[in-house]
C-alpha positions as protocol buffer text, in pm:
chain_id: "A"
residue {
  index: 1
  type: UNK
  ca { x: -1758 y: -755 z: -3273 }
}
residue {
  index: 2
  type: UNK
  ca { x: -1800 y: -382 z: -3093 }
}
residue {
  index: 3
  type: UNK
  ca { x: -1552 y: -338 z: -2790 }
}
residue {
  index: 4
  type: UNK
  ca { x: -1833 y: -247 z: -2582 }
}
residue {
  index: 5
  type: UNK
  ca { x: -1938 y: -652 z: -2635 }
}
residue {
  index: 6
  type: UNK
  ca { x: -1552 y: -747 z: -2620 }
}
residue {
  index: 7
  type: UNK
  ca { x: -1552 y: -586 z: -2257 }
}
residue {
  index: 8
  type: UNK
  ca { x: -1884 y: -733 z: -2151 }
}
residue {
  index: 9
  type: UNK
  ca { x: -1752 y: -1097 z: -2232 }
}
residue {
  index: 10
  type: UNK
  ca { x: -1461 y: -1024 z: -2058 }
}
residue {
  index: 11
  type: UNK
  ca { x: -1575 y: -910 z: -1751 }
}
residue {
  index: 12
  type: UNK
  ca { x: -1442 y: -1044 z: -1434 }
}
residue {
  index: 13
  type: UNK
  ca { x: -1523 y: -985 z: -1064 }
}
residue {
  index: 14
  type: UNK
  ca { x: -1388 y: -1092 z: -733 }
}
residue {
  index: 15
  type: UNK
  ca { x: -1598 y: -1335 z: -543 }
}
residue {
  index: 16
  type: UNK
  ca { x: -1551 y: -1496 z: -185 }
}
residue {
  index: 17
  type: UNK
  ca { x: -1717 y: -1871 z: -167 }
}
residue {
  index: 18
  type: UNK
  ca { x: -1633 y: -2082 z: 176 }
}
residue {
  index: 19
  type: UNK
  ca { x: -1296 y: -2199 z: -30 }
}
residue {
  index: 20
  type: UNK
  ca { x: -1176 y: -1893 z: -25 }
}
residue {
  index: 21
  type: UNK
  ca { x: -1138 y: -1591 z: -358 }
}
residue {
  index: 22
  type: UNK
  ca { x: -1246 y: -1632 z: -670 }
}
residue {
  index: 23
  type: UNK
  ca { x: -1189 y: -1409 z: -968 }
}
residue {
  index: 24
  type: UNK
  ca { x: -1500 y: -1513 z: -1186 }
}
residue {
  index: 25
  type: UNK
  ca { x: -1679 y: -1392 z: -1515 }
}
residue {
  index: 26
  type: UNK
  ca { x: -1893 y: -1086 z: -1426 }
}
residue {
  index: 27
  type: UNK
  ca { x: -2175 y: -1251 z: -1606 }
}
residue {
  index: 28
  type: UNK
  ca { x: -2219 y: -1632 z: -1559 }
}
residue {
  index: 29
  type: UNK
  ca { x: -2336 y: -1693 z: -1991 }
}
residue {
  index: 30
  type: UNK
  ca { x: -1995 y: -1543 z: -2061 }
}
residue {
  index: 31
  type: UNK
  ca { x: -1789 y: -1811 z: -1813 }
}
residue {
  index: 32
  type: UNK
  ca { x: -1506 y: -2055 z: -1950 }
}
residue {
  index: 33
  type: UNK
  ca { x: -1683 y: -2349 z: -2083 }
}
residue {
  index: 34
  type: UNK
  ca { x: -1387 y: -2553 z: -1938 }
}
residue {
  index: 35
  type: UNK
  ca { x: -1493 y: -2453 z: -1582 }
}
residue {
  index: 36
  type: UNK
  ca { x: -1606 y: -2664 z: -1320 }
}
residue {
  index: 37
  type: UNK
  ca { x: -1854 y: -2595 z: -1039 }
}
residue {
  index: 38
  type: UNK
  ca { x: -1724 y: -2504 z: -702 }
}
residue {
  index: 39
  type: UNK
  ca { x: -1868 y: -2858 z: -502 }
}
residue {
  index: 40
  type: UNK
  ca { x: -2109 y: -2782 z: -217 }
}
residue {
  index: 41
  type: UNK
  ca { x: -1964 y: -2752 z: 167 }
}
residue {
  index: 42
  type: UNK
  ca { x: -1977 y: -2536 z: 471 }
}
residue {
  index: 43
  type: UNK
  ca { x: -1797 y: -2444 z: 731 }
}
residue {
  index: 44
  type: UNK
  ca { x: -1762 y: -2708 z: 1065 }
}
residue {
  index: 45
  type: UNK
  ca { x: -1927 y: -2418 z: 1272 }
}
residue {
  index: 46
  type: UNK
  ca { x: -2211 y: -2367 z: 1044 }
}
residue {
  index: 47
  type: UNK
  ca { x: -2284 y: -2793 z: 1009 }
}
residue {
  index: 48
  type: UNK
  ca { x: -2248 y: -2771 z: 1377 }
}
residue {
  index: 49
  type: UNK
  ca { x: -2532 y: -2522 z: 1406 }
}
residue {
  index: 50
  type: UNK
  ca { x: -2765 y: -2646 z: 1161 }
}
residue {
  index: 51
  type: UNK
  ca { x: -2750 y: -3028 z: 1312 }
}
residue {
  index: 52
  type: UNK
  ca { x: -2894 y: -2898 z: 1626 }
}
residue {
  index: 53
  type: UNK
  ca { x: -3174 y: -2828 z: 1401 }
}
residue {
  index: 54
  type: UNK
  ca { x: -3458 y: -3030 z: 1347 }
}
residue {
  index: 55
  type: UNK
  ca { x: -3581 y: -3171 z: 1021 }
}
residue {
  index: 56
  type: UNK
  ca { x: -3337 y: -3105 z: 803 }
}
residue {
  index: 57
  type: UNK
  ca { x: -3263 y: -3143 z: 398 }
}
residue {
  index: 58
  type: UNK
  ca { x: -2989 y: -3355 z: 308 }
}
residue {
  index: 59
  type: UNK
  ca { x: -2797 y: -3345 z: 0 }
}
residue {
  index: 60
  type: UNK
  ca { x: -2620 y: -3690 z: -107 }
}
residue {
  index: 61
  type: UNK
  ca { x: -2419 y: -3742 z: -447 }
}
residue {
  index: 62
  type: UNK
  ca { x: -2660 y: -3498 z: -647 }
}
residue {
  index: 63
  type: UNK
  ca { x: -3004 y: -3709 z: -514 }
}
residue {
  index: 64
  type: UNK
  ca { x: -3210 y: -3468 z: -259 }
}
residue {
  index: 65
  type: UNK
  ca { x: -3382 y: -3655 z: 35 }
}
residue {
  index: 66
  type: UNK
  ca { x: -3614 y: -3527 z: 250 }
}
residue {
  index: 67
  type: UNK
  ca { x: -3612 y: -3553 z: 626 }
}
residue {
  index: 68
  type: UNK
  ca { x: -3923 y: -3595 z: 888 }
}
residue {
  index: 69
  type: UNK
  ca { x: -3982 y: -3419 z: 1206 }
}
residue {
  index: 70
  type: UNK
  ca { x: -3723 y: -3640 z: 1402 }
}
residue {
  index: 71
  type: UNK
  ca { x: -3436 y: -3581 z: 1162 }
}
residue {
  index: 72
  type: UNK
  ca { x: -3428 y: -3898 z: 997 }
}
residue {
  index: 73
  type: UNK
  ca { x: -3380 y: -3957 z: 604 }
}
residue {
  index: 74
  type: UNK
  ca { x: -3717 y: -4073 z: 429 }
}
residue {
  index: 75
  type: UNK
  ca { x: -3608 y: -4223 z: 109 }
}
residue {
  index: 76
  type: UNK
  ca { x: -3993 y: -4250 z: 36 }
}
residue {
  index: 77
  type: UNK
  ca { x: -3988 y: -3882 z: -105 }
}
residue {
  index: 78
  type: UNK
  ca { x: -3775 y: -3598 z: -288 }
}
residue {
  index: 79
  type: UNK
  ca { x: -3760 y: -3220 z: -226 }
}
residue {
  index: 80
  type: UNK
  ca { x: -3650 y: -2968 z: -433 }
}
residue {
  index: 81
  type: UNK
  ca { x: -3395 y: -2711 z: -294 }
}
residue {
  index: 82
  type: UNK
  ca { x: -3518 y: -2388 z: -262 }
}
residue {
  index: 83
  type: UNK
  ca { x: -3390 y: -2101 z: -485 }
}
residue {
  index: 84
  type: UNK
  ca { x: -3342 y: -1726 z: -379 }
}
residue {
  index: 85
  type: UNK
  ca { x: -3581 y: -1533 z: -508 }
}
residue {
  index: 86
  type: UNK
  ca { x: -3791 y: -1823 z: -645 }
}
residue {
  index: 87
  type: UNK
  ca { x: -4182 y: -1895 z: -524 }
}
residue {
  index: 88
  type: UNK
  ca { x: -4017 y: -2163 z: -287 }
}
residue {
  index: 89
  type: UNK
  ca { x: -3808 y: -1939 z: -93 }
}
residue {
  index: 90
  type: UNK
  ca { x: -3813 y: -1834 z: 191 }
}
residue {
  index: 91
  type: UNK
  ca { x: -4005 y: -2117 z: 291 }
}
residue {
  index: 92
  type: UNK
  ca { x: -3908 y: -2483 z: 151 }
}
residue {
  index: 93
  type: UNK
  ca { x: -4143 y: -2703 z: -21 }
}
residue {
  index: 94
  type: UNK
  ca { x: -4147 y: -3114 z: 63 }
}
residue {
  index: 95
  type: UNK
  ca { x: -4333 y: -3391 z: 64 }
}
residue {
  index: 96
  type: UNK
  ca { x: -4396 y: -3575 z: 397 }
}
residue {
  index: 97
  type: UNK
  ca { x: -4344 y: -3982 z: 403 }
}
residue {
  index: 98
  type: UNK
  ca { x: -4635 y: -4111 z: 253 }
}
residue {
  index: 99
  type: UNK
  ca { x: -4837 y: -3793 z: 144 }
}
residue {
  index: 100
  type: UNK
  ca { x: -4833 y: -3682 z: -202 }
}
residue {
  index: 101
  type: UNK
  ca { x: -4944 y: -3297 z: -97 }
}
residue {
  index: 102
  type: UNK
  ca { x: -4670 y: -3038 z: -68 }
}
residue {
  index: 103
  type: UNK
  ca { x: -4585 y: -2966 z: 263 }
}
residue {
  index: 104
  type: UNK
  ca { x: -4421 y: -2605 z: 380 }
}
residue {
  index: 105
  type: UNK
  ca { x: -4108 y: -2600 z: 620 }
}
residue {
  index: 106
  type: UNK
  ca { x: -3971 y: -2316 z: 782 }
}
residue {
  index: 107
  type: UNK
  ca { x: -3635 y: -2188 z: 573 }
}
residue {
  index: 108
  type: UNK
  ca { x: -3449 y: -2237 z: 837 }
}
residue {
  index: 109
  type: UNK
  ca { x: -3408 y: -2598 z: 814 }
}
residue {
  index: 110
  type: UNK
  ca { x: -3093 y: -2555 z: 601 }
}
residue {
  index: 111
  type: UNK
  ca { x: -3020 y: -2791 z: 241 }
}
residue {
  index: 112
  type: UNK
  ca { x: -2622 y: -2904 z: 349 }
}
residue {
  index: 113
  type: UNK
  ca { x: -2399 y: -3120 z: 199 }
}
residue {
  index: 114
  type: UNK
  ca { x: -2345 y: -3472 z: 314 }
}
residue {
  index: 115
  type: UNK
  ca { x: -1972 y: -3446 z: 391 }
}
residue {
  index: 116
  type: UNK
  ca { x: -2152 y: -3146 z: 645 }
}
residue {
  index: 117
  type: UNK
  ca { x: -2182 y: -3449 z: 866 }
}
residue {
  index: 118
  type: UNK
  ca { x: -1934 y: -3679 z: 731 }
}
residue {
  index: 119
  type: UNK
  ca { x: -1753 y: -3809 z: 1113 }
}
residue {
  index: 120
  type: UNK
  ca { x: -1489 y: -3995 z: 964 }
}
residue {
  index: 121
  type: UNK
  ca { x: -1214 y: -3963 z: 709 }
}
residue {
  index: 122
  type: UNK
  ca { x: -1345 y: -4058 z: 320 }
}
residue {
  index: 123
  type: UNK
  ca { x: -972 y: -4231 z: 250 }
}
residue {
  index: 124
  type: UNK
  ca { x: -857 y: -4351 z: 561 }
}
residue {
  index: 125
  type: UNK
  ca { x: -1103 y: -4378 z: 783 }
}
residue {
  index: 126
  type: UNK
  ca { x: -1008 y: -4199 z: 1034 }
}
residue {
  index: 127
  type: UNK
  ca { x: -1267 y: -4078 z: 1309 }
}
residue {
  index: 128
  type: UNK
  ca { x: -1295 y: -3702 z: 1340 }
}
residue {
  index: 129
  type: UNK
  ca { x: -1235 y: -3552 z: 1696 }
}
residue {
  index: 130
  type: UNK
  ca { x: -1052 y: -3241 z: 1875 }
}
residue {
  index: 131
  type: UNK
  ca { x: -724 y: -3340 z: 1755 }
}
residue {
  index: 132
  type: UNK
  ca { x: -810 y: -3497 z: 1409 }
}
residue {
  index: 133
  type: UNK
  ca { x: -967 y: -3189 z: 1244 }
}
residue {
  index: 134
  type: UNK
  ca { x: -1210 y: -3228 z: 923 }
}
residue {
  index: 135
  type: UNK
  ca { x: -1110 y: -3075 z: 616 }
}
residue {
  index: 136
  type: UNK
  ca { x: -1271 y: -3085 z: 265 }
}
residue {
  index: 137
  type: UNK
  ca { x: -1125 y: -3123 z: -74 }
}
residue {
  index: 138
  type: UNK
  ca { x: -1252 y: -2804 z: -241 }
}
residue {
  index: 139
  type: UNK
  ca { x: -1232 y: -2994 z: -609 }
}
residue {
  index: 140
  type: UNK
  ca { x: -1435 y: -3276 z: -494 }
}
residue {
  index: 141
  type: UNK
  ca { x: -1616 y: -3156 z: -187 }
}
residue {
  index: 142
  type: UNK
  ca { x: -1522 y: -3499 z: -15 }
}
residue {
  index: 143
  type: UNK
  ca { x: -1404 y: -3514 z: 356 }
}
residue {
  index: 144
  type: UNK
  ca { x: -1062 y: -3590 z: 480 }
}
residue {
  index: 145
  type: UNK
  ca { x: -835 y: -3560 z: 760 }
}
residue {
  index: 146
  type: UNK
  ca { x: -507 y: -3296 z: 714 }
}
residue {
  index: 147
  type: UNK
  ca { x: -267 y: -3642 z: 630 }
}
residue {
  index: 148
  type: UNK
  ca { x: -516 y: -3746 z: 339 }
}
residue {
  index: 149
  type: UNK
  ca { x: -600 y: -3368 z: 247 }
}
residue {
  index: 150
  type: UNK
  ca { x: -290 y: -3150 z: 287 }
}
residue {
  index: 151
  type: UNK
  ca { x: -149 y: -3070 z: -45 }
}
residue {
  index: 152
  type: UNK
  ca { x: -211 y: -2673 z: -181 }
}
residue {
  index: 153
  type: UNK
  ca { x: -270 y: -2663 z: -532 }
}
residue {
  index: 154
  type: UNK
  ca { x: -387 y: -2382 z: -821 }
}
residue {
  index: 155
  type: UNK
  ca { x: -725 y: -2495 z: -892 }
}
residue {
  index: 156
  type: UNK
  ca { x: -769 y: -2283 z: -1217 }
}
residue {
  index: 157
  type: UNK
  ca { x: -1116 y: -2436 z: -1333 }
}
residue {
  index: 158
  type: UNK
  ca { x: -1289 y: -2323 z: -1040 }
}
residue {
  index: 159
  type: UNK
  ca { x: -1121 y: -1950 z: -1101 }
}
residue {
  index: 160
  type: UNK
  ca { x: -951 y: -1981 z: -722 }
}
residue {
  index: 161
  type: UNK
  ca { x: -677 y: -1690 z: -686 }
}
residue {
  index: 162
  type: UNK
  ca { x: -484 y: -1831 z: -459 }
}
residue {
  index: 163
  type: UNK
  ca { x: -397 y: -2240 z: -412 }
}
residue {
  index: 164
  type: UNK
  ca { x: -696 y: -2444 z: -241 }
}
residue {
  index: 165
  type: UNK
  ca { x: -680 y: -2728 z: -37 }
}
residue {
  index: 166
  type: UNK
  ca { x: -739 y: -3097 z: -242 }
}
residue {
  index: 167
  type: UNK
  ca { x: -706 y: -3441 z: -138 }
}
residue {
  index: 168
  type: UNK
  ca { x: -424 y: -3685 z: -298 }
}
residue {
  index: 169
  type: UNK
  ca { x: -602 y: -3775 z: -601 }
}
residue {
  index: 170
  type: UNK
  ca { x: -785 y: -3463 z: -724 }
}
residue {
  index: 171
  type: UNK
  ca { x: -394 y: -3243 z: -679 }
}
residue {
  index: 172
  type: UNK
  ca { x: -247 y: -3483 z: -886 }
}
residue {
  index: 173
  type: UNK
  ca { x: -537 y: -3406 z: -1163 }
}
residue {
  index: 174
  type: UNK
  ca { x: -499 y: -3045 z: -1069 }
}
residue {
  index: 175
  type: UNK
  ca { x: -145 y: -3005 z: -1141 }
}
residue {
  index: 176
  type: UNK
  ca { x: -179 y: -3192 z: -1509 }
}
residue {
  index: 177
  type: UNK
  ca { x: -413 y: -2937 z: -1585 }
}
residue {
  index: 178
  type: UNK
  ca { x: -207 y: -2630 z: -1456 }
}
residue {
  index: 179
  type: UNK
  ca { x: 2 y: -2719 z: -1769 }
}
residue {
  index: 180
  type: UNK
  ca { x: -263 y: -2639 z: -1957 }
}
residue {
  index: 181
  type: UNK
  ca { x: -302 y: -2346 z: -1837 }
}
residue {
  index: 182
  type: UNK
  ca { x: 37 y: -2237 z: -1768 }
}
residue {
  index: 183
  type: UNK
  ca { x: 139 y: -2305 z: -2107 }
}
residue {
  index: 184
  type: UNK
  ca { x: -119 y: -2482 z: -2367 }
}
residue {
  index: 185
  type: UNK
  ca { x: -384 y: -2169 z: -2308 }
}
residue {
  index: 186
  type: UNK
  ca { x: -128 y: -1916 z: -2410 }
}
residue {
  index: 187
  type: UNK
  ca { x: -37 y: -2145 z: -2741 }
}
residue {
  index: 188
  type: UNK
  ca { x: -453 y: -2099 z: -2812 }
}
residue {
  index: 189
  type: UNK
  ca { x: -474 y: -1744 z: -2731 }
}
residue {
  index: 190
  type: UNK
  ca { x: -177 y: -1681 z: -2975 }
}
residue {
  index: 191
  type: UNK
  ca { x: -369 y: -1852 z: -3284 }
}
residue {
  index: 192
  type: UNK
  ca { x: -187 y: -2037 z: -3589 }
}
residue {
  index: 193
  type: UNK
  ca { x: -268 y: -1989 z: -3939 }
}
residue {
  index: 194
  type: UNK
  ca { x: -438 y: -2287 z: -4118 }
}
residue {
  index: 195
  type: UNK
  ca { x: -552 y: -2343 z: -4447 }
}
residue {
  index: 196
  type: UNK
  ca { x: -968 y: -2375 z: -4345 }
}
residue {
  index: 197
  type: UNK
  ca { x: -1204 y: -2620 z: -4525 }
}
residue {
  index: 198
  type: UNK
  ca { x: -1522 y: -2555 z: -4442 }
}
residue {
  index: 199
  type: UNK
  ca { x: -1832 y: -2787 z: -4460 }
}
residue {
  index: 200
  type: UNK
  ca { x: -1762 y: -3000 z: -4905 }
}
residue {
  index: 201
  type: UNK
  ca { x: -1594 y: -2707 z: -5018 }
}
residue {
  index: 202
  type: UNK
  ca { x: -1296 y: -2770 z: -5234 }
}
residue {
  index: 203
  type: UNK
  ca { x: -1111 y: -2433 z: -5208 }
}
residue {
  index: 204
  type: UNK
  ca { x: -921 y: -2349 z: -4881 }
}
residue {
  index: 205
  type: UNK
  ca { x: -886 y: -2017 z: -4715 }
}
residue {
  index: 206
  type: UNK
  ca { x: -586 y: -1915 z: -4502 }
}
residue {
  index: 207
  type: UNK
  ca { x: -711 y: -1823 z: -4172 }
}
residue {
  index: 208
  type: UNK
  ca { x: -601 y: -1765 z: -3824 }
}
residue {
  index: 209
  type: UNK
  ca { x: -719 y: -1951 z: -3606 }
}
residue {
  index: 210
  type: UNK
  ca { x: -762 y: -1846 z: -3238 }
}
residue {
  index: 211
  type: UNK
  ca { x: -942 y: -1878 z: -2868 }
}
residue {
  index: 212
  type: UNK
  ca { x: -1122 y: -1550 z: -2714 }
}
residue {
  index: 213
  type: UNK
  ca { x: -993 y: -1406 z: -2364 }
}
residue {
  index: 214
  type: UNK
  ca { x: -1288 y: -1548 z: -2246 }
}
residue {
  index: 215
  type: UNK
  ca { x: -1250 y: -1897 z: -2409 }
}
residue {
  index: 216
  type: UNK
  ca { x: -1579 y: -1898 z: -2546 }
}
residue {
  index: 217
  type: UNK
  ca { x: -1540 y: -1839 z: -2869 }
}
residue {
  index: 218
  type: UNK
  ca { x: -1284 y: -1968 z: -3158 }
}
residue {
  index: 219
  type: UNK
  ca { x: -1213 y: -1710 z: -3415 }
}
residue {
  index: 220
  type: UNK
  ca { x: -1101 y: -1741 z: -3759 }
}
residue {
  index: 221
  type: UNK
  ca { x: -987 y: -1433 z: -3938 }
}
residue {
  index: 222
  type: UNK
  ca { x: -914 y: -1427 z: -4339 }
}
residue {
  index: 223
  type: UNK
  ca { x: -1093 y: -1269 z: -4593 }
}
residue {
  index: 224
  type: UNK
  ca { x: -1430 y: -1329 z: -4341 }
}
residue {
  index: 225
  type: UNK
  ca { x: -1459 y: -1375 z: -4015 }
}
residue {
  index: 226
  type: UNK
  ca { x: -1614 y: -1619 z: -3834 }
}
residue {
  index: 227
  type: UNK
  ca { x: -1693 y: -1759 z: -3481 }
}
residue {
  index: 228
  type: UNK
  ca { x: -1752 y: -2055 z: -3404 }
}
residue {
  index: 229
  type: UNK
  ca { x: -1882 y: -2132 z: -2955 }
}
residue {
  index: 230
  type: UNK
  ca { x: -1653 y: -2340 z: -2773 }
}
residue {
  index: 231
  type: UNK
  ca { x: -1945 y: -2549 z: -2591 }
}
residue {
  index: 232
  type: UNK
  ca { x: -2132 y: -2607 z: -2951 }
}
residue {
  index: 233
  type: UNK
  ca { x: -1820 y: -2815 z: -3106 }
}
residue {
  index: 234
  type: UNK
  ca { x: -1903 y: -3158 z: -3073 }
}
residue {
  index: 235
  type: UNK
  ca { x: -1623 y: -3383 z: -3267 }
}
residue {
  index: 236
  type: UNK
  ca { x: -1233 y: -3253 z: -3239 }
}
residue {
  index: 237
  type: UNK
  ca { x: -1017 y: -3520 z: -3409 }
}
residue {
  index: 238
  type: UNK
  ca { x: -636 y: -3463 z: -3502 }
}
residue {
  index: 239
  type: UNK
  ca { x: -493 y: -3589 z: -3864 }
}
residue {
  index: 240
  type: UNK
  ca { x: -235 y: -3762 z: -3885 }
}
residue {
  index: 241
  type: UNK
  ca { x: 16 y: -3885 z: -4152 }
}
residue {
  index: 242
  type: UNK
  ca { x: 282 y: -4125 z: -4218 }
}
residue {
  index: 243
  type: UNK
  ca { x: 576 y: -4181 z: -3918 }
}
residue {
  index: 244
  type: UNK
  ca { x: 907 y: -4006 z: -3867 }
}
residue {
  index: 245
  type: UNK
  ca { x: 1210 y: -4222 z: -3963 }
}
residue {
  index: 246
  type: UNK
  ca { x: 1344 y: -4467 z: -3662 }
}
residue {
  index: 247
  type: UNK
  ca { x: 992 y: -4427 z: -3506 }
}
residue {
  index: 248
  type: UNK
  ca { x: 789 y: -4183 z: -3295 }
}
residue {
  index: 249
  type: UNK
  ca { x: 478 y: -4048 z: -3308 }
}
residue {
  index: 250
  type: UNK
  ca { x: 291 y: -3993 z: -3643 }
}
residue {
  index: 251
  type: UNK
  ca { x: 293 y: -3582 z: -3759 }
}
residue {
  index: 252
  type: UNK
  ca { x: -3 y: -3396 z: -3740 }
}
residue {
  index: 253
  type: UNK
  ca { x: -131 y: -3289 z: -4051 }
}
residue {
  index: 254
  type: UNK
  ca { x: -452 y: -3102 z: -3934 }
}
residue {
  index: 255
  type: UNK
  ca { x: -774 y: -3123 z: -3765 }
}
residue {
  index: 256
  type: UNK
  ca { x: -1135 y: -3215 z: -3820 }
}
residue {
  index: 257
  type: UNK
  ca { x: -1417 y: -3043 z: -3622 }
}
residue {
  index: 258
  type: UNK
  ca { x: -1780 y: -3093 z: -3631 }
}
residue {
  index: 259
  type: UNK
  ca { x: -2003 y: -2841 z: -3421 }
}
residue {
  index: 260
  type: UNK
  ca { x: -2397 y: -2728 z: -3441 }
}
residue {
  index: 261
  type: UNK
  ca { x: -2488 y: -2341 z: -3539 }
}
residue {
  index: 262
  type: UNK
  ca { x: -2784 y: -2236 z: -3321 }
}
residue {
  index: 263
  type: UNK
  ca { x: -3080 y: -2226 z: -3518 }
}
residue {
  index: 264
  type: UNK
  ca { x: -2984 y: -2453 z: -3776 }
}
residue {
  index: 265
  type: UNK
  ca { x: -3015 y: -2817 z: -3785 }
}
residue {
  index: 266
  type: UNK
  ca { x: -2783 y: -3057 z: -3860 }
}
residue {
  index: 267
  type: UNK
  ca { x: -2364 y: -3053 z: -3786 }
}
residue {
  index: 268
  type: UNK
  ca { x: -2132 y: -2828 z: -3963 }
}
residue {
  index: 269
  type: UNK
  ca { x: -1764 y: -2970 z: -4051 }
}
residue {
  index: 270
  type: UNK
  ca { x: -1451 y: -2791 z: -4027 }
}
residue {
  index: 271
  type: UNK
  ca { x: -1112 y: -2903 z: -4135 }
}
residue {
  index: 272
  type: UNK
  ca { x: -781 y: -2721 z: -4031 }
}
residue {
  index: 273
  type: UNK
  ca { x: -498 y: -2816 z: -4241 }
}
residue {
  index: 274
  type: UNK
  ca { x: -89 y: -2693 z: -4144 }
}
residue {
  index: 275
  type: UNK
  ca { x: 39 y: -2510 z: -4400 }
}
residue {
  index: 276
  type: UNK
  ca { x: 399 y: -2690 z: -4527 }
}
residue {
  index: 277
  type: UNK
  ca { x: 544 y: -2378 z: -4674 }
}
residue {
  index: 278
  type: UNK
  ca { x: 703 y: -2186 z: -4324 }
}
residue {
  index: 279
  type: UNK
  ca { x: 875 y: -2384 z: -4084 }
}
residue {
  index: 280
  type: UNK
  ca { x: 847 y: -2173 z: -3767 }
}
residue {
  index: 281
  type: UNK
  ca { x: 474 y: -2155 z: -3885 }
}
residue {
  index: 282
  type: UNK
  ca { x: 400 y: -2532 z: -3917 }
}
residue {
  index: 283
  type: UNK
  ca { x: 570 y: -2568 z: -3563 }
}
residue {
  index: 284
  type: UNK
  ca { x: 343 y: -2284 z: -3422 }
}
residue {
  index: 285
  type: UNK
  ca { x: 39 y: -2444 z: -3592 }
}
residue {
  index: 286
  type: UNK
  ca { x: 95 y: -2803 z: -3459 }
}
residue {
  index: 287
  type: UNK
  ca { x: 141 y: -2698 z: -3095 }
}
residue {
  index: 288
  type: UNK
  ca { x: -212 y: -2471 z: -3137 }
}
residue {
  index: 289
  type: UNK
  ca { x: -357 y: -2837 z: -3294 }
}
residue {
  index: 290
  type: UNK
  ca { x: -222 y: -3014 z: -2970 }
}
residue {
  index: 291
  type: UNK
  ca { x: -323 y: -2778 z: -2749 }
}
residue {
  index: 292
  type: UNK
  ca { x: -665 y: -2735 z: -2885 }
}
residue {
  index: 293
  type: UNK
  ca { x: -703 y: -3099 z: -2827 }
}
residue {
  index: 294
  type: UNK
  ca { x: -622 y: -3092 z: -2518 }
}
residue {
  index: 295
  type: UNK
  ca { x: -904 y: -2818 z: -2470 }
}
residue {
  index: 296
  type: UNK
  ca { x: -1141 y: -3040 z: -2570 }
}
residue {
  index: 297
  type: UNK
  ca { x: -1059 y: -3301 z: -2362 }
}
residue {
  index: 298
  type: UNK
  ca { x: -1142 y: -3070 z: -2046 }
}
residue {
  index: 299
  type: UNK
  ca { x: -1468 y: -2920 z: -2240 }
}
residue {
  index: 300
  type: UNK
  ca { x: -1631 y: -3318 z: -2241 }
}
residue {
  index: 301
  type: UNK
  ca { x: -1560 y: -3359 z: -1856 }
}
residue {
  index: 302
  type: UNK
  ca { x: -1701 y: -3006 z: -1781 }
}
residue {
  index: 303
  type: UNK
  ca { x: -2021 y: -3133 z: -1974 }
}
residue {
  index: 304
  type: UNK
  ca { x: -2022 y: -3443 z: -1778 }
}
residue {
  index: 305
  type: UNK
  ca { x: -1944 y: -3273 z: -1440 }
}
């Protein structure tokens, strides 16, 4: 790989969203396929505005409905949101209740959240006035009031800089994953060195085994080189052997992967196995195996997000 490619994938530029900095991949292909999507809210001020506003979209737990003339909800018909710099934009394209023709709308009839005009807390139900203020969860984009929405915590898959506001629940998912950032990413940065099976061959080749800056990519550097894309692995499965006298958990022996080459059909199968021979290097190589599972357990939710 060139370093002029190196330095494209790992890019990075400082962004400002309405939950405050962001330090995210100068181009979106080369982002961290563990990312999440910042959730869609504005500002009080700006739902404030926009609800004096006439037929308006609404946006509702990923389903878009459209509204008529008096502001109210039609769940006979569905719009489509209007992209900058797409045929739709600047003016909005609907269908009206009971009319299958497209029907144009000024732009400025805004596409908002639905927590924009949430009134009342989401846990506690609390009604929102002068003195109860409405805050949102910038992991889940939910409403709350400050008692059910106060914690400050590093939000690391949505590239914040600083800590961002979360409700109870999504903090205490937040923090779980700061360890893997904090201390499991570094492990898969580092690389281990694995004797690598791939696909029925019967001879082994001693690799290292590694993540990109960019977590993208995992590299494996011997004799050849390969790379293999994060968001292309579909099966990650520790091996296991045996259990250590008086009990415990059984010792990792390896790992299987399975991912898809673009282009090709079919799955291609990967096994890592820990070399026995160095101590220091078996206890390097089963942290990297634990950690890389771990990795894949955030890569499935980020698909499912």
């Amino acid at each position: 790989m060139s370093s002029e490619v190196s330095a494209r994938r790992d890019a990075k530029k400082l962004v400002r969203s309405p939950s405050g900095l962001r330090m995210v991949p100068e181009h979106r292909a080369f982002g961290s396929p563990f990312g999440l999507e910042e959730p869609q809210w504005v500002p009080d001020k700006e739902a404030d505005q926009a609800s004096e506003v006439p037929g308006q979209y609404h946006l509702a737990m990923g389903l878009q409905a459209c509204c008529d003339p008096l502001g109210k909800v039609s769940p006979m018909a569905t719009c489509p949101v209007p992209r900058p710099g797409s045929s739709l934009h600047p003016t909005a394209l609907a269908l009206e209740p009971g009319h299958r023709r497209p029907v144009h709308r000024p732009a400025s009839q805004p596409c908002l959240p639905q927590a924009a005009w949430c009134r009342r807390c989401m846990q506690c139900d609390a009604k929102f006035d002068f003195l109860t203020r409405k805050h949102h969860c910038r992991r889940c984009g939910k409403c709350f009031c400050d008692r059910c929405c106060s914690q400050k915590v590093p939000l690391r898959r949505m590239c914040f800089v600083d800590p961002v506001r979360q409700c109870a629940e999504c903090a205490l998912v937040s923090l779980k994953e700061a360890e893997f950032y904090d201390k499991q990413l570094k492990v898969l940065l580092s690389g281990a060195t694995f004797l690598v099976t791939f696909g029925n061959s019967e001879k082994p080749e001693t690799m290292t085994c590694r993540l990109s800056n960019n977590q993208r990519y995992l590299f494996l550097d011997g004799d050849s080189h390969y790379e293999i894309e994060i968001v292309h692995i579909s099966t990650v499965q520790i091996l296991t052997e045996g259990f250590p006298p008086g009990g415990g958990n059984a010792r990792a022996t390896g790992m299987f992967l399975q991912y898809t080459v673009p282009g090709t059909e079919g799955v291609t199968q990967l096994k890592l196995t820990v070399v026995e021979d160095v101590t220091v290097g078996r206890r390097q190589a089963v942290a990297w195996l634990v950690a890389m599972h771990k990795a894949a357990k955030l890569l499935y939710e980020s698909r499912d997000q």
